[in-house]
N, C-alpha and C positions, 0 to 999 in steps of 0.2 A: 597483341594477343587477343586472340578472338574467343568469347565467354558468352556472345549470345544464346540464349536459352536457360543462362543461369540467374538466379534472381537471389535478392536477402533469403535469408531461414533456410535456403536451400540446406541440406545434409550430405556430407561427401564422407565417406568410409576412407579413413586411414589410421593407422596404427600410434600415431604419434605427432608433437607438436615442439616446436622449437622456441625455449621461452628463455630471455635474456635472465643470468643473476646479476648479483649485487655487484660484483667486480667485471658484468660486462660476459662475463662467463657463458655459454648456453647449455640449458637442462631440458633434456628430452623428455615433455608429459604424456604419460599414455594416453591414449584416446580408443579407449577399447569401443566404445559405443560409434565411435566418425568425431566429425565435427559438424559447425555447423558457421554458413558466412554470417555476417553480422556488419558486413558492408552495407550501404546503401545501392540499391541495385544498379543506379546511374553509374557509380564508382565501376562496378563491376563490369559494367560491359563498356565501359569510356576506354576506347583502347590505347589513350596517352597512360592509363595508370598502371601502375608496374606490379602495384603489391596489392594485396586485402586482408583484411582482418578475420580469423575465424576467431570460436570457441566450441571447446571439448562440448559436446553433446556428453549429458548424465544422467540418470535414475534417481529421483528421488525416492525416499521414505513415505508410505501414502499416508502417515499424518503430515508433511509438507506439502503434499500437493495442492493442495486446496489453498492456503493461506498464500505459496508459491506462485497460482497459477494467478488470483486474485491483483498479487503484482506489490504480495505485504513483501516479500521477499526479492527488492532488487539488484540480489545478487544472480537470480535465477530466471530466466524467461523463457517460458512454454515454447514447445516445441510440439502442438498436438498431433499433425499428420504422422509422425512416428510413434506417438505413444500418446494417453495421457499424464504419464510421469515422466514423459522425455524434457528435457528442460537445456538451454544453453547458460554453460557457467561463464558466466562474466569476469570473474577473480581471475581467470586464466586465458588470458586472448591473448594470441599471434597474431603476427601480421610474415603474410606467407607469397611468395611469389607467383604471380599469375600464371607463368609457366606451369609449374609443378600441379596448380589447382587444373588446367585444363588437363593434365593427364587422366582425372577423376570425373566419373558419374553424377549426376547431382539427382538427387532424392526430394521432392519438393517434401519442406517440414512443416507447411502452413498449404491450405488449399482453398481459404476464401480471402477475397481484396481485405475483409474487416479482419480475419486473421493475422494477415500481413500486415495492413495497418496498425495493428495493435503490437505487435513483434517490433516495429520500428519503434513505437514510441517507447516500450519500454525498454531497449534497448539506449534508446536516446536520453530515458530518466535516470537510467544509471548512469552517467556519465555527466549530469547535468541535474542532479536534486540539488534542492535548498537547504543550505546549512543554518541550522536555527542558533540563533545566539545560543554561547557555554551557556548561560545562566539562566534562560528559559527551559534547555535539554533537563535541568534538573525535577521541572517540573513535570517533564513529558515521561523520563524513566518509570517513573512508578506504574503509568498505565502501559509500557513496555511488558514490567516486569507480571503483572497482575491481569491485567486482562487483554490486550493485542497478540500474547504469544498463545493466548486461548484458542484462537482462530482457527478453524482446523480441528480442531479437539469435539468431535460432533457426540459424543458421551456427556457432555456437561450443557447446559440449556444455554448458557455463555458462550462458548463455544458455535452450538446450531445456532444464536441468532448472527454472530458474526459473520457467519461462513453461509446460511441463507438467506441470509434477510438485509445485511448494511453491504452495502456497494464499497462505499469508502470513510476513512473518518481525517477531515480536514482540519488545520488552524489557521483564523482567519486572525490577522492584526492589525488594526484600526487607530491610525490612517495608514499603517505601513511601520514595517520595520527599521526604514530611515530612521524616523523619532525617536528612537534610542527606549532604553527602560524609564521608568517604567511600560512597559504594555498592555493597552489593553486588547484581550484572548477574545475567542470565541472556538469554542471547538462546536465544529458543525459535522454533523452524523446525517450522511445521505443515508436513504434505505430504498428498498426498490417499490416499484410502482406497484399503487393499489395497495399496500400496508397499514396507510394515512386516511383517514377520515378524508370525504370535500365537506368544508365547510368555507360557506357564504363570506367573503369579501368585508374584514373587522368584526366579523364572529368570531366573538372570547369565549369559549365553553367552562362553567364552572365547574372547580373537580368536585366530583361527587364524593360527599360527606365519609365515607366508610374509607372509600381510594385517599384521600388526602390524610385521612390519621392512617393512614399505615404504611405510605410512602413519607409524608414530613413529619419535622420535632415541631415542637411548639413556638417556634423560629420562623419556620416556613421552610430551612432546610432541610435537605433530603437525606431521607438514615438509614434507605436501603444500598445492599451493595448491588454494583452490576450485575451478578449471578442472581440475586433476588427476583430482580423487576426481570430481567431476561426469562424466568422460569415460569413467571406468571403473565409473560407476555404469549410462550409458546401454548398456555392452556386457556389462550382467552378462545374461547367459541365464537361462530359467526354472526352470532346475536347479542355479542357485547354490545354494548351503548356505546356509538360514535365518540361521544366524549371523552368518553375510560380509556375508550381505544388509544387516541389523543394524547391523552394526558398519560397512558403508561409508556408510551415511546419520550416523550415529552423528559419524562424520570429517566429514561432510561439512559439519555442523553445528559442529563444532570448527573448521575450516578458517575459515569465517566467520567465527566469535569470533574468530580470533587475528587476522585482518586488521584488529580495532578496535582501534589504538594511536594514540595521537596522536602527531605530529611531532615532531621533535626540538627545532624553533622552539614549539611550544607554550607558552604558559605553566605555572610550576610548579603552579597550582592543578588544571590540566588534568590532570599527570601521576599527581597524588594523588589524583583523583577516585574513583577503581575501586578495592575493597578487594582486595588482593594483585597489583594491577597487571595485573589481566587479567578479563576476561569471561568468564563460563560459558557452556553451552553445552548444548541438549537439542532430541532430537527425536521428534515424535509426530507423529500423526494428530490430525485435526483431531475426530473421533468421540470419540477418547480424553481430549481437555484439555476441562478445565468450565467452564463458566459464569462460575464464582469468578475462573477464571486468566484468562479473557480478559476480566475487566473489570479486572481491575491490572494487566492488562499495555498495552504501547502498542506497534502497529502502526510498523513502518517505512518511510517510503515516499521515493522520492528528494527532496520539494519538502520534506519531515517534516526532512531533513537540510542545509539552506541554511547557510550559514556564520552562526556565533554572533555575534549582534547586529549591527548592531537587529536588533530583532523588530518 
């Protein structure tokens, strides 16, 4: 069967989709919007393959869209060339017979290579994210529950910095999740470029005296929350002090970490997960972390945080 001209993300108009149930059954899902393929394009035009995978094309809600498009949401992947709220659902993929798909038009859903590229990978991370240990998840709910589901929510300063300013928010484990619990964390907070100070190569900037009694306790820890330090980061002016600047992303990064505790109902294996009972905490530009650090680390995203078990 011949599909040249068709590619991934493509969008084909039809009415319906044929999705096996439980006993083997098939349930016809609407697809009022089309679908959309979700094959990789080699599949597609390989003319030994017989079949390909779509998913329902759908409308999001526009406080999803953003945290959606972002890719906190990978149950859902952008679909811009038709909409910016078009999004292909994942929860619901066919696999549909090549015949049937050449009877249909195909609507390109993405129109540049990095759109596309980007369509695949997330396409590929839903099928292929990292399962974090039951007993780490416990720690990571809270910032699920509190500030990750903020994203999108551009009415709250927590909110605008998530969704303007952090790219992504990572866990690194050091040496690796091999070594069992205890772990030790690091949750790393990219932000985009030009947010961060340059400073010179083992320049430690001192926080400034006023900035430090009002971001830490007399401990050194930090006792604002993420909505805090996020409000006074969006009214810092362009003539803050490099350093402040610094050190209020710095907090703000911190704030985050301390929000990962698990409950007091937790289990005790929960409690002991994390070496010294708390999370690290770092933050950079996304220009600045390498290659090495973003393949050991893992992405966090709200659907990445569901409650431990099943899986």
């Amino acid at each position: 069967m011949n599909l040249d001209g068709f590619q991934q993300a493509d969008v084909l108009k039809t009415e319906r989709i044929p999705l096996l149930g439980p006993e083997g059954e098939v349930h016809w899902h609407p697809t009022p919007q089309g679908v959309v393929l979700i094959s990789q394009t080699c599949d597609i035009v390989q003319p030994t393959k017989a079949y390909l995978q779509v998913a329902p094309v759908v409308r999001l809600q526009p406080q999803q869209v953003k945290p959606a498009a972002k890719g906190a949401m990978p149950r859902y992947v952008a679909v811009p060339a038709v909409g910016v709220d078009a999004f292909a659902d994942l929860d619901h993929v066919a696999t549909v017979s090549k015949e049937h798909v050449a009877l249909l038009v195909p609507e390109r859903g993405v129109e540049t290579t990095q759109d596309l590229r980007r369509f695949g990978m997330r396409v590929g991370r839903r099928f292929a994210r990292f399962g974090f240990p039951d007993e780490v998840a416990y720690w990571l709910n809270p910032l699920k529950d509190q500030v990750v589901s903020k994203a999108g929510n551009v009415s709250s300063p927590l909110g605008r910095v998530l969704d303007e300013m952090v790219e992504s928010l990572r866990l690194e484990c050091d040496p690796g999740w091999e070594s069992g619990a205890p772990y030790q964390l690091k949750l790393l907070v990219l932000v985009k470029a030009g947010l961060l100070p340059a400073l010179d190569e083992g320049e430690i900037p001192s926080v400034p005296l006023a900035l430090s009694q009002w971001l830490y306790d007399e401990g050194g820890k930090i006792m604002r929350k993420p909505a805090q330090v996020a409000e006074r980061i969006l009214g810092m002016s362009d003539s803050v002090d490099r350093y402040e600047r610094q050190w209020l992303w710095e907090a703000f990064a911190e704030s985050l970490a301390a929000v990962c505790r698990p409950k007091a109902s937790a289990p005790p294996e929960a409690h002991d997960a994390v070496v010294d009972g708390e999370i690290g905490a770092e933050v950079a530009t996304v220009q600045e972390v390498s290659y090495e650090r973003i393949l050991r680390s893992e992405e966090i995203d709200v659907e990445h945080l569901s409650p431990p078990l099943p899986r």
